[in-house]
C-alpha positions in Angstrom: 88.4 187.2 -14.8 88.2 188.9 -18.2 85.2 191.5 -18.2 84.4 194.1 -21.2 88.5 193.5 -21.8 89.7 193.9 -18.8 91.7 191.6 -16.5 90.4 191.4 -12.3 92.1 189.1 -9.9 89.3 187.4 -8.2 89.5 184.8 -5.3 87.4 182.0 -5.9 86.9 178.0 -5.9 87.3 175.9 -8.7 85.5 172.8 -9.3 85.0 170.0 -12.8 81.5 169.5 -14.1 80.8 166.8 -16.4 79.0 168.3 -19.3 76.3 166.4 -21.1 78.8 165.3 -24.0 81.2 163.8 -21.5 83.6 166.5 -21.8 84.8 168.7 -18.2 84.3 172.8 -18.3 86.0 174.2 -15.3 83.6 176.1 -13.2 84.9 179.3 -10.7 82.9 179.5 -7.3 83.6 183.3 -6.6 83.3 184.2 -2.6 81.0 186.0 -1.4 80.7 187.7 1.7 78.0 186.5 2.9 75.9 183.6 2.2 72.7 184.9 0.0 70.1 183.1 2.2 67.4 185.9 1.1 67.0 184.7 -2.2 65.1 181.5 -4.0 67.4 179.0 -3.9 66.7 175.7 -6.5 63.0 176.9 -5.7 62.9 176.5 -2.1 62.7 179.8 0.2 64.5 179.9 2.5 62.3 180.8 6.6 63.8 182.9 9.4 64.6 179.4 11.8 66.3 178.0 8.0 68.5 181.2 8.1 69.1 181.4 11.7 70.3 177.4 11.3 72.6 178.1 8.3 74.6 180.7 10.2 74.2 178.9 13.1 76.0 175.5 12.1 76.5 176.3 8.1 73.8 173.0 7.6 69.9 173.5 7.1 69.2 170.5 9.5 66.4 168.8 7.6 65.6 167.8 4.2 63.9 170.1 1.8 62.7 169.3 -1.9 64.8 171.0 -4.3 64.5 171.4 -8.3 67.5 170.4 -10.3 68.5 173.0 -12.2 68.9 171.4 -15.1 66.1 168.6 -15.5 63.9 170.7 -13.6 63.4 167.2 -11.6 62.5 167.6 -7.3 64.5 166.2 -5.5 65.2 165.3 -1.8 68.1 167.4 -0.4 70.2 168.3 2.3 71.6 172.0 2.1 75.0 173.5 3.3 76.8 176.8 3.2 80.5 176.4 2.1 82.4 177.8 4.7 85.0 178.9 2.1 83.1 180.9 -0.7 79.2 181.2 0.9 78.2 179.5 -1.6 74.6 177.2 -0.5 75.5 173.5 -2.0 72.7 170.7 -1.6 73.3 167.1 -2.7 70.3 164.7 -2.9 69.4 162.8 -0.2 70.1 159.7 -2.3 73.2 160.4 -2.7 74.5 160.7 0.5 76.6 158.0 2.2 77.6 157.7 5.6 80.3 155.7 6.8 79.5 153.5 10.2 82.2 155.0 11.9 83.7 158.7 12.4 86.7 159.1 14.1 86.0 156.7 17.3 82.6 156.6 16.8 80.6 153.8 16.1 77.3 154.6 14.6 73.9 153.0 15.2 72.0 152.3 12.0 69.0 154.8 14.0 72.1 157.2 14.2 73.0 156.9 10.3 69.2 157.4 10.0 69.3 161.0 11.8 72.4 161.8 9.8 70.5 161.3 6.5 67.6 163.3 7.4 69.9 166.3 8.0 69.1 165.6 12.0 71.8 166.3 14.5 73.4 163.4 16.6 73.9 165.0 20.1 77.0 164.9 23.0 79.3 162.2 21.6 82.4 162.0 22.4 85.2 162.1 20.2 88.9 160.9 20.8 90.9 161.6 17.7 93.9 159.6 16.7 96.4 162.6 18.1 94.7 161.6 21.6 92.5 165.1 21.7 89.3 164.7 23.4 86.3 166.5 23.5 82.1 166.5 22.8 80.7 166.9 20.0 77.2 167.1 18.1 77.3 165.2 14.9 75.8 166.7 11.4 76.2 166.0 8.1 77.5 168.8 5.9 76.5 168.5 1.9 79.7 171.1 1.3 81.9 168.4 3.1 79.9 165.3 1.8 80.4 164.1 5.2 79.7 163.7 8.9 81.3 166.8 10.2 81.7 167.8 14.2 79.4 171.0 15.0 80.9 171.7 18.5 80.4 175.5 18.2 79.0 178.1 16.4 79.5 178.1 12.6 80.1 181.6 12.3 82.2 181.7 15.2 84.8 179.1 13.8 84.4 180.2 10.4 85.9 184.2 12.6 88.1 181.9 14.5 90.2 180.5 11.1 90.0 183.2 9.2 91.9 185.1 12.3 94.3 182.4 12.5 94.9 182.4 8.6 95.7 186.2 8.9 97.8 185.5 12.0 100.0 183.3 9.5 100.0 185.8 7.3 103.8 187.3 6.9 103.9 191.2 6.9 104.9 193.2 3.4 
């Protein structure tokens, strides 16, 4: 980052957006330490059960009305913390698609339903192709843009990797 003329290494994200002439501008999504669940977000505010959700599985868990920031337009959302940056990402509810099946699992259409509405499919269990087992609650993640496995605490696997990715880490 150049600021006032001078040059900052700074970790962050990068993602495209599609400006309104149909050209890309690259667009930096700095980390932050923590997720900033105090403040307005899209003009929804954010109650003590949403925070304590957020941390607890990085998804809100239901569907909120959100304003697009540039149209100014509500719209139906799901809301997620990305586990990489803490940034709080939403996509609308109308744009969400779930697949019928997740690893082994065969989803009902009532299932898909849940999903949608930021719900929580409980105890399934999951065989992976590597032959691991274990159970699972199901929730979709609007970082992901997908059915992820919530089998823990967020915050506790978000401690867990970022141990493991110092671990790996060789010494200077």
């Amino acid at each position: 980052a150049n600021i006032a003329g001078e040059t900052f290494d700074v970790q962050a994200r990068l993602s495209f957006r599609t400006n309104p002439d149909g050209t890309y501008s690259l667009i930096p999504h700095c980390l932050r330490k923590e997720p900033q669940l105090d403040q307005e977000y899209k003009g929804y505010t954010f109650n003590d059960a949403d925070k304590a959700e957020l941390r607890r599985t990085g998804n809100l868990g239901k569907v909120v009305e959100l304003a697009d920031t540039q149209t100014g337009e509500v719209q139906k959302s799901l809301v997620s913390i990305d586990r990489l940056t803490n940034e709080i990402v939403s996509i609308p509810v109308d744009k969400v698609y779930i697949k019928p099946k997740v690893a082994n699992i065969e989803l009902t259409g009532q299932e898909i339903g849940i999903l949608k509405s930021g719900g929580t499919v409980r105890e399934k269990q999951v065989e992976l192709p590597n032959g691991r087992k274990f159970t699972a609650d199901l929730q979709y993640n609007a970082d992901k843009r997908d059915v992820v496995f919530i089998s823990e605490p967020y915050r506790n696997r978000q401690t867990q990797e970022n141990g493991e990715k110092q671990a790996q880490k060789p010494e200077q």
